[in-house]
N, C-alpha and C positions, 0 to 999 in steps of 0.2 A: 493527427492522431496522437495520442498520452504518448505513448509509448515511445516514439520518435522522439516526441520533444524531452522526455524521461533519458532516455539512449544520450539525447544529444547534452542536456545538461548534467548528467550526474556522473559519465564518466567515458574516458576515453577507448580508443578501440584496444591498447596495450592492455588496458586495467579491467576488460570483459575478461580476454582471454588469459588474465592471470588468476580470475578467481571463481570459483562457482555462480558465485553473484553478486558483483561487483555492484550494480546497480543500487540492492539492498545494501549494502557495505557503505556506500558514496549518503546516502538519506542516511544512514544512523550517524553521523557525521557533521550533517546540517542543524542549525540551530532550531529549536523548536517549531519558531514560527514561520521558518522556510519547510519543513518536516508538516505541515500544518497545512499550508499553500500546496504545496506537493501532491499531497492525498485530498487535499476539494478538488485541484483538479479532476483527478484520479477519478473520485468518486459521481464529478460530473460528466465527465467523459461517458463513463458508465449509464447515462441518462438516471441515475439515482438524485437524490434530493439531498444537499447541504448548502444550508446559505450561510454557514458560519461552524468550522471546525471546533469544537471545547479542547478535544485531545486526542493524539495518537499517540501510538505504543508498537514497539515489534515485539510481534507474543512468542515465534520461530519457524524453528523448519518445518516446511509439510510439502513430501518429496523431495521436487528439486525446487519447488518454491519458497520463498519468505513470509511468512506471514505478518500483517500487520493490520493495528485494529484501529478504526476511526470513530469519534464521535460528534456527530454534529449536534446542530439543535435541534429542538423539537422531538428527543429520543430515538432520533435520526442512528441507527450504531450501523458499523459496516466492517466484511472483513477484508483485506486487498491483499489479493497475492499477488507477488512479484516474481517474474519467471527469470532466468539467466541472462535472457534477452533484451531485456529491460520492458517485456508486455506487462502490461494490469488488467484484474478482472476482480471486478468490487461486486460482492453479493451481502444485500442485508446479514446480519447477525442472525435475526428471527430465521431467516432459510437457511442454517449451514449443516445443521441436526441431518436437516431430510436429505441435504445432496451429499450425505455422509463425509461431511469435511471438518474441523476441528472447532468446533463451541467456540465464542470472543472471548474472553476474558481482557475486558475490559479495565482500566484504572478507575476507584471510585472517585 
């Protein structure tokens, strides 16, 4: 599962419980194209469609989550939130309006 393996590389058990969301914290930190890798995963985990990331971006807080926006090919866009825990839950861009969650703003 994402999140496990998220948990297991991005950051230690000291550095969960020193920050809200160390998880988010540890990827704003990674080089693009590991931040890149990161969320395909993320995004395929999620059984969504990316065969090639263009760009992500942390757009912020909503809640206790991270927010952070992907874009793949084929106008592929997605938003992934990152919970404390180090879970993910990628729901297209097109559906965040109606699950009352925050618009992409995406990078042009």
């Amino acid at each position: 599962m994402f999140a496990l393996a998220l948990a297991a590389s991005l950051a230690s058990p000291a550095l969960a419980a020193d920050k809200p969301n160390a998880f988010s914290d540890r990827l704003k930190k990674l080089a693009p194209i590991q931040q890149k890798a990161v969320m395909r995963r993320a995004v395929l985990d999620d059984s969504q469609y990316c065969k090639q990331v263009a760009t992500t971006a942390y757009q912020g807080r909503y809640k206790n989550l991270e927010m952070w926006t992907v874009r793949c090919d084929r106008g592929a866009d997605y938003g992934a939130f990152i919970g404390p825990d180090g879970s993910v839950q990628v729901r297209p861009c097109a559906d965040l309006a109606g699950l009352k969650l925050p618009t992409c703003r995406l990078p042009k």
